[in-house]
FITI-708634 format. One record per residue (C-alpha): residue in one letter; z, x, y. Coordinates in steps of 0.5 Angstrom, whole numbers, padded with zeros to 4 digits, always signed. Each point is the difference from the previous one (the first is absolute). Example, Ala and Ser with C-alpha at 12.3 -4.5 7.8 and 13.67 -1.06 7.14 Angstrom:
residues 2
a+0016+0025-0009 s-0002+0002+0007 
END
This chain:
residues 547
x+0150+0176+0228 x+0006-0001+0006 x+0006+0000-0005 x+0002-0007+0000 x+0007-0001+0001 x-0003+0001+0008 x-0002-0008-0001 x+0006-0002-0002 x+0005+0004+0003 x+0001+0000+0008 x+0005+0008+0002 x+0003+0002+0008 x+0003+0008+0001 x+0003+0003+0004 x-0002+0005+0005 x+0001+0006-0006 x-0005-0004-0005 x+0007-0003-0004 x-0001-0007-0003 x+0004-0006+0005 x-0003-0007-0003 x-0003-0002-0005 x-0003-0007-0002 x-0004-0003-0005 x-0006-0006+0000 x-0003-0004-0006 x-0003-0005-0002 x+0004-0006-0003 x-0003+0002-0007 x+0000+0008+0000 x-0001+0003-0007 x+0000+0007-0001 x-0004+0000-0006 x-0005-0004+0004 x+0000+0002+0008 x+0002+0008-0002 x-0003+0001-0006 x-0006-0003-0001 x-0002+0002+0007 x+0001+0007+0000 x-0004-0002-0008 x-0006-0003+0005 x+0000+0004+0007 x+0002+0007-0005 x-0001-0001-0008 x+0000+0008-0001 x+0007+0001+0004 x+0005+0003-0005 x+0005-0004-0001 x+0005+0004-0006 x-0001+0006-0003 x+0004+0000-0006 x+0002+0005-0005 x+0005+0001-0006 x+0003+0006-0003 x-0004+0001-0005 x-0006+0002+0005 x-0004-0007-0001 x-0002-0003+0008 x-0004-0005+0003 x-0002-0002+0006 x-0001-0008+0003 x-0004-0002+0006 x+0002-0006+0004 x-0006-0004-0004 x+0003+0002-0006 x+0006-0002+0002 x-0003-0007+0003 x-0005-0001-0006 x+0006+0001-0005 x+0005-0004+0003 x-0005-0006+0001 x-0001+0000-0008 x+0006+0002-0002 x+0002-0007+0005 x-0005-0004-0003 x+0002+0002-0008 x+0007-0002+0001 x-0003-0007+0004 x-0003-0001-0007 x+0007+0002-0003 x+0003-0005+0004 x+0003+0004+0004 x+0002-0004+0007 x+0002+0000+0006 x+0008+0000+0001 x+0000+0004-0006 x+0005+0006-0001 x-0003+0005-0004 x+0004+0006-0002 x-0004+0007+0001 x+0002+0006-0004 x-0005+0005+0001 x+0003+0007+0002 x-0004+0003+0003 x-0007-0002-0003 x-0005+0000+0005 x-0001-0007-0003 x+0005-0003+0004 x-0004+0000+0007 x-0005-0005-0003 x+0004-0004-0003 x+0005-0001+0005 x-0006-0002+0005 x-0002-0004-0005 x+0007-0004+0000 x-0001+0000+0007 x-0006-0003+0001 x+0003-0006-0006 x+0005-0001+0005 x+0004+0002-0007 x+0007+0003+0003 x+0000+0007-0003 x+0007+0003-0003 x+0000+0008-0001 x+0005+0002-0005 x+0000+0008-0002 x-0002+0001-0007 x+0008+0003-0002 x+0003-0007+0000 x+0004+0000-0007 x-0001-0008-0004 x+0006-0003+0005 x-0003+0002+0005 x-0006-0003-0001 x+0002-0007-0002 x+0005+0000+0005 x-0007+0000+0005 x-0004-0004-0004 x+0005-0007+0000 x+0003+0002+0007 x-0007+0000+0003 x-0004-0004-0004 x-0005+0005-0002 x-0006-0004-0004 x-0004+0006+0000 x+0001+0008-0002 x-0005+0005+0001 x+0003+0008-0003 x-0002+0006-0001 x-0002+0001-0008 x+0005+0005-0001 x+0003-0002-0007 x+0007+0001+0001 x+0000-0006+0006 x-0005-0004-0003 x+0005-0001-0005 x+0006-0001+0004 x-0004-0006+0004 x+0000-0002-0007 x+0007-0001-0002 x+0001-0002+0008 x-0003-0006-0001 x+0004-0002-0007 x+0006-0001+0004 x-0004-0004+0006 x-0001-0007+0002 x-0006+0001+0003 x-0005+0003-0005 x-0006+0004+0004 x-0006+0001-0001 x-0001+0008-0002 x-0005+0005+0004 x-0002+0007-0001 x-0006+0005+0002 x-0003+0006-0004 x+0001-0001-0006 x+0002-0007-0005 x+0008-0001-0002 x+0002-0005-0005 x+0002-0006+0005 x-0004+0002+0005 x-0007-0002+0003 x-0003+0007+0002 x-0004-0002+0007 x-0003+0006+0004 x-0006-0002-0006 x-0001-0006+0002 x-0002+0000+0008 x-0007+0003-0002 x-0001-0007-0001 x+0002-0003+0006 x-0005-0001+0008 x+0002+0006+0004 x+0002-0005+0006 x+0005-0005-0001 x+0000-0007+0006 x+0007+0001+0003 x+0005-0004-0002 x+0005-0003+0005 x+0006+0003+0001 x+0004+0000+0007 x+0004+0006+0004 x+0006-0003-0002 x-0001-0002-0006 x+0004+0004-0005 x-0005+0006-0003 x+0006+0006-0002 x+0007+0000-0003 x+0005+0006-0002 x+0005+0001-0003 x+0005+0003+0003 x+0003+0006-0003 x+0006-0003-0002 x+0007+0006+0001 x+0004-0006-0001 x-0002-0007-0005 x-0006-0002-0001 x-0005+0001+0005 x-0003-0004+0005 x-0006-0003+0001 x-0004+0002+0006 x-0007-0004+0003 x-0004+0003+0005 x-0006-0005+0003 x-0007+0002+0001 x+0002+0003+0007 x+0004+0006-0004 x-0006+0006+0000 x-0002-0001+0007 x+0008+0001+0002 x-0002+0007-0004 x-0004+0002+0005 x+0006+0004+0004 x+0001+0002-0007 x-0006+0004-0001 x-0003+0001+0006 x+0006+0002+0005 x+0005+0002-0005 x-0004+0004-0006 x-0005+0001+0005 x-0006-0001-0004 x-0006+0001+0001 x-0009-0004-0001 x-0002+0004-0005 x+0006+0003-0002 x+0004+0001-0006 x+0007-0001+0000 x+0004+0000-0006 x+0007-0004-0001 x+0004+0002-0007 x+0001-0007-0002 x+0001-0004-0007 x-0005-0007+0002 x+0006-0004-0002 x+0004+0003+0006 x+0000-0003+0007 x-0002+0007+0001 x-0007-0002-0002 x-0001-0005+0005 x+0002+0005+0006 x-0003+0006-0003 x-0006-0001-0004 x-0004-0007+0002 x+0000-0004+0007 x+0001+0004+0005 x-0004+0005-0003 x-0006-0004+0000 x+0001-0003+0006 x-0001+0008+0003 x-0005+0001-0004 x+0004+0005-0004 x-0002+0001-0007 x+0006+0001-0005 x+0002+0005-0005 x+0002-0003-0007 x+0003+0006-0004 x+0004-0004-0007 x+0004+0005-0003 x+0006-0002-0005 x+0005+0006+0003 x+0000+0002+0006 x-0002+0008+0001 x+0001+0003+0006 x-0006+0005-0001 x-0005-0006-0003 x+0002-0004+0006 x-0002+0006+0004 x-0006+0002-0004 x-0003-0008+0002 x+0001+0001+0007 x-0004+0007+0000 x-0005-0002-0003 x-0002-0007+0002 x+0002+0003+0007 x+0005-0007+0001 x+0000+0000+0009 x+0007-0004+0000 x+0006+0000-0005 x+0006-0004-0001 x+0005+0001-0005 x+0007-0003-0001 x+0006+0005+0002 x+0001+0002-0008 x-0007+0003-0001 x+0001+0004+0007 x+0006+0002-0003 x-0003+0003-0007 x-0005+0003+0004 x+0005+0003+0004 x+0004+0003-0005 x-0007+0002-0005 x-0003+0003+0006 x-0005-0003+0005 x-0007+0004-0001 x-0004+0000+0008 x-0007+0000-0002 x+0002-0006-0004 x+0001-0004+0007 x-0005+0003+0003 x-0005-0005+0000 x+0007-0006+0002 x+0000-0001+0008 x+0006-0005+0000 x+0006+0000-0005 x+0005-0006+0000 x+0005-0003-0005 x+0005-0006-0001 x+0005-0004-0005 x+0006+0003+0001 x+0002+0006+0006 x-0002+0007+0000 x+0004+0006+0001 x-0002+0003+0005 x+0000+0008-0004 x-0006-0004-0004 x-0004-0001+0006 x+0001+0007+0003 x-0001+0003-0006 x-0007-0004-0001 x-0002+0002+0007 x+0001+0007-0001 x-0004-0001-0007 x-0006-0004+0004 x+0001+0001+0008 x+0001-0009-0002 x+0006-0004+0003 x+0001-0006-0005 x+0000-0006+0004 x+0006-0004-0003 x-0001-0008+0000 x+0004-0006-0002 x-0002-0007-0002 x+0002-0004-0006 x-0003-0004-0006 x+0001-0005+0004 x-0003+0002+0007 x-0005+0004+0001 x+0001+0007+0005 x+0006-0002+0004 x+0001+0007+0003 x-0004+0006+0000 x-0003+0007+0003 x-0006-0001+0003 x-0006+0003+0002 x+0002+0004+0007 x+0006-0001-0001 x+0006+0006+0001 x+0003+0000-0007 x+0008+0002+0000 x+0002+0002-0006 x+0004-0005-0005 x-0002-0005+0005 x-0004-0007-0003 x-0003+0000+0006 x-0001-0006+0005 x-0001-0007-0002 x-0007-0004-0002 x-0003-0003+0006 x-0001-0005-0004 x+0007-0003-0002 x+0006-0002+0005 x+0004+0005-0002 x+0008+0001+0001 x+0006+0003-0002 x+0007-0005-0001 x+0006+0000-0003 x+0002-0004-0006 x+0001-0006+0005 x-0007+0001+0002 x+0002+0002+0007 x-0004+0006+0003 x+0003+0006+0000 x+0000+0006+0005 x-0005+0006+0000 x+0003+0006-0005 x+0004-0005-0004 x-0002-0002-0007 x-0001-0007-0002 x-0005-0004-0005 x-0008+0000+0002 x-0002-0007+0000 x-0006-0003+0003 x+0000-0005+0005 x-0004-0007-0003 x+0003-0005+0005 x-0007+0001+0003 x-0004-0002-0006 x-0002+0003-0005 x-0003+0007+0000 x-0006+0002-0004 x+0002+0006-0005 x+0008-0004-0001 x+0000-0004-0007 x+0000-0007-0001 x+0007+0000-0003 x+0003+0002-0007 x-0004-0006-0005 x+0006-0004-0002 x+0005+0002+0002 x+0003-0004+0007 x+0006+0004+0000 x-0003+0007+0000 x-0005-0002+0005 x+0005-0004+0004 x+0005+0006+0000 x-0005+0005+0003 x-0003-0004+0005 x+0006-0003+0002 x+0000-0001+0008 x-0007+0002+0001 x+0000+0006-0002 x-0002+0003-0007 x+0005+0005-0002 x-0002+0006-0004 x+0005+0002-0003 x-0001+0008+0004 x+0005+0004+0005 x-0003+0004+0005 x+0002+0002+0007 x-0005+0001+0006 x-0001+0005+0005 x-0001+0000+0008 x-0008+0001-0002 x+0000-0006-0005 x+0001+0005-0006 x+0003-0003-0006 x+0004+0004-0005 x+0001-0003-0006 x+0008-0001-0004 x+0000-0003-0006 x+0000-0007-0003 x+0006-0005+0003 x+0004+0001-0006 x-0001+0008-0001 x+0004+0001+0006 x+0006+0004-0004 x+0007-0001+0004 x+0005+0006-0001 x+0007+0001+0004 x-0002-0005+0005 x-0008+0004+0001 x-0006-0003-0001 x-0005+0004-0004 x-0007+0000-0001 x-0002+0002-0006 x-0007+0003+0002 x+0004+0004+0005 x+0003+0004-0006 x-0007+0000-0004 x-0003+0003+0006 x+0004+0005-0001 x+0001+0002-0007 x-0008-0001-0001 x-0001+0006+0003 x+0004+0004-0005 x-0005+0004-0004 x+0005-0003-0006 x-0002-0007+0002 x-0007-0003-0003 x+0002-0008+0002 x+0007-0003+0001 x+0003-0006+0002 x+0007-0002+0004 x+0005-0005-0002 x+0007-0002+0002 x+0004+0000-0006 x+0008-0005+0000 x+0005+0005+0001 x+0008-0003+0001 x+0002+0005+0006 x-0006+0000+0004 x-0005-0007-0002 x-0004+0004-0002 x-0003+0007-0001 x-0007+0003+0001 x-0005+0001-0007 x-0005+0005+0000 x-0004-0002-0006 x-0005+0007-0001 x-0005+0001-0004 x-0002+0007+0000 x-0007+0004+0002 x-0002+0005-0006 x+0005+0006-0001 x+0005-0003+0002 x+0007-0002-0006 x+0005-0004+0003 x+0006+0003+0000 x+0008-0001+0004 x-0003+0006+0004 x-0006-0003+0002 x+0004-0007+0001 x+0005+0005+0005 x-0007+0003+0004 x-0003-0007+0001 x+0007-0002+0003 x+0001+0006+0005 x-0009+0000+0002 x+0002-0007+0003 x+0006+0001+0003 x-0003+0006+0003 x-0006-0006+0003 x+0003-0006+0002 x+0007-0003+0001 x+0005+0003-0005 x+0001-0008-0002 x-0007-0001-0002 x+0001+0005-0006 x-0001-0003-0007 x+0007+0000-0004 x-0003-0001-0006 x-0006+0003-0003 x-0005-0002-0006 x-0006+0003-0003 x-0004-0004-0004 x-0008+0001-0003 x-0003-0006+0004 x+0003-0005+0005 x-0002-0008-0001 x-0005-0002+0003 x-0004-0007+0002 x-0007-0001-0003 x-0002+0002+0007 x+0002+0006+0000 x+0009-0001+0004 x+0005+0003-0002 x+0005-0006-0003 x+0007+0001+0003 x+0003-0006-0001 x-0001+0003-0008 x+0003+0006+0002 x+0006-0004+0004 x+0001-0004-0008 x+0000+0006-0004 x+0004+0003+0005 x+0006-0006+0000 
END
């Protein structure tokens, strides 16, 4: 069968085969679960849909009727439940392949979905469960999280009912026995495609984190995504690294794919492993991976095995920069140029390297068609080509598909970032003669020192390619005579001590790399760097330390 993101979506190219448009047409009550899912399920039922494995060495492999038939009867359960539709349901299922079926079961209920990653400790959750209202939580029967919903929900108002799947836990109703018991097809409830159908929170670098609504319109948008970005292929196996509870997901592991006709790799693991990452993509002969820059970085550093990425035909990566010494590494190791992209939890892929397009290196790429995407100035006035200045997207048009409905209760932020029009990411970057974007940090990681602006990416993009320098982050640190000093906060590759020696060759290999001003002042080797639960460094944890 055709893919069918071709029945939803309308693209032009140019003369060299390069994405210039790009539009998309649905019905007033488009439900992915309904018009994606159980349409593949009825045209192709055997149409692999995930192929999932674990570390331990146990797979599965789910067909599109599979998927619609557990998704209709899981749907029909939480129904009987008294599951509605409106209702949030939290869902922290790692990377069990029983996340799939029950997302498309909250879809065809018109239930919001609420992913949350199975590492968020009791305050986490109970902060979630009041601020969004979650009625409903269904997790993974890992002994040790079922036990802090437990006590989460101690401190909570709103006392939810508990879920959990493959095996019973105290307070928890066990629900995959269940849905032998429930019809294979479910008469389609009515939902709308600007109905709220998604919600994330935000990764939350500084207070609490943010409520971000997606519409049923959400997984079309993410057809640029799969399609022309990570160039996924009908009857493919692309694999994106991605804990469920991360916007990742949504990006990587689900709608776009689908919609291409894609299946996708699950592989659940505890700890990332270079080697087992690689083994995975070996032996299930994965045709398109992505992976935030951190997993390249420590394969980089571990050491990339080509026969393991003969089978991949396209590599892309997204969540934070990357320095372009990984990407030329990666390509002498594998003849593949990782296309960067960039995008939001809030957004779907804003900029990207497309298919046939001319990658430069440390380049984003070129703006999503999809969106009206500008550069400006804290006025939000427009600003010249190579000058940096926020990436925001244009709305005074309307709303494009793919951008949030706002942050849930919370006027003042969704004031702040869409003020005047446009929605303002919170991202720097400058863009060439060629529309390239180069990205420079966060609005407020610029460092400022005797009277330069430094982007810390800049100096990161240096010191990565010291072979000392497994991962680093750059801050700005107050510094009386000259505002600020630039901090490198290192953390080393295997074989590497820390000493004042080695802090002294850092110091000069910048120097020798970029403007002598640029060189990091100040230098600190610690065994890991804060991080959000999806996976970016915390600077502004780093920026506190340092005070």
């Amino acid at each position: 069968m055709e893919p069918l993101y071709k029945e939803f979506s309308t693209s032009a190219f140019d003369e060299n085969g390069e994405l210039i448009e790009f539009s998309l047409h649905y019905e007033d009550n488009f439900n992915f679960a309904y018009d994606v899912v159980d349409v593949i399920a009825a045209r192709a039922p055997q149409k692999r849909a995930i192929q999932w494995c674990d570390e331990n060495g146990n797979e599965k492999m789910l067909t599109f009727g599979d998927i619609s038939r557990l998704s209709s009867q899981a749907a029909a359960y939480l129904l009987d439940q008294g599951v509605r539709n409106g209702d949030r349901v939290m869902v922290m299922l790692k990377r069990h392949y029983e996340y799939w079926y029950v997302a498309m079961a909250l879809h065809k209920i018109g239930a919001v979905l609420v992913p949350a990653t199975h590492m968020l400790q009791v305050h986490d959750i109970t902060y979630r469960i009041d601020a969004a209202g979650i009625r409903t939580i269904i997790c993974a029967e890992s002994e040790d999280l079922c036990g802090r919903v437990r006590e989460s929900i101690k401190e909570t108002v709103i006392k939810p009912q508990l879920y959990t799947v493959r095996a019973e836990r105290e307070g928890f109703t066990r629900m995959d026995d269940k849905l032998d018991a429930y019809p294979a097809h479910l008469k389609r409830q009515p939902t709308k495609a600007t109905d709220r159908f998604l919600m994330y929170f935000t990764s939350g670098t500084t207070g609490n984190p943010k409520m971000v609504s997606h519409n049923y319109t959400y997984p079309l948008a993410h057809i640029v995504t799969a399609r022309y970005w990570q160039c996924v292929q009908d009857d493919g196996l692309h694999l994106t690294v991605a804990d469920t509870g991360w916007a990742k997901c949504s990006w990587g592991k689900l709608y776009g794919q689908w919609l291409c006709g894609s299946a996708v790799m699950v592989y659940e693991f505890e700890r990332f492993h270079a080697e087992q990452m690689m083994d995975v993509i070996e032996k299930y002969k994965v045709t398109t991976f992505c992976a935030p820059p951190t997993l390249y970085r420590m394969m980089a550093k571990t050491g990339i095995r080509r026969e393991a990425f003969a089978s991949v035909q396209h590599a892309s990566t997204a969540g934070e920069a990357l320095q372009e010494e990984i990407i030329r590494l990666f390509y002498e190791k594998t003849g593949l140029e990782i296309m960067e992209g960039f995008g939001q939890t809030e957004t779907t892929l804003i900029i990207g390297n497309f298919a046939n397009s001319h990658p430069k290196r440390g380049s984003m790429g070129k703006a999503n068609p999809l969106f009206r995407v500008m550069l400006v100035d804290h006025d939000r006035n427009p600003i010249p080509v190579g000058e940096t200045g926020e990436i925001v997207i244009d709305t005074r048009e309307g709303m494009p598909e793919g951008l949030c409905m706002g942050y849930e209760k919370n006027e003042e932020a969704t004031a702040r970032y869409f003020r005047g029009g446009l929605y303002g990411t919170g991202d720097t970057a400058y863009r060439d003669e060629d529309g390239y974007y180069y990205y420079v940090g966060r609005v407020d990681d610029v460092i400022k020192s005797s009277g330069y602006r430094i982007g810390p990416f800049e100096v990161e993009s240096v010191l990565i390619q010291h072979p000392a320098i497994m991962e680093c982050a750059v801050i700005g640190v107050p510094d009386e005579e000259r505002g600020q000093l630039v901090k490198a906060v290192a953390v080393l590759a295997p074989g590497f001590t820390g000493s004042e020696a080695l802090k002294k060759e850092l110091q000069t290999f910048v120097k020798e790399r970029t403007a002598p001003y640029k060189y990091p002042r100040v230098i600190e080797f610690v065994e890991s760097l804060p991080k959000t639960v999806s996976g970016k460094i915390c600077y502004n944890i780093l920026r506190e330390q340092a005070k």
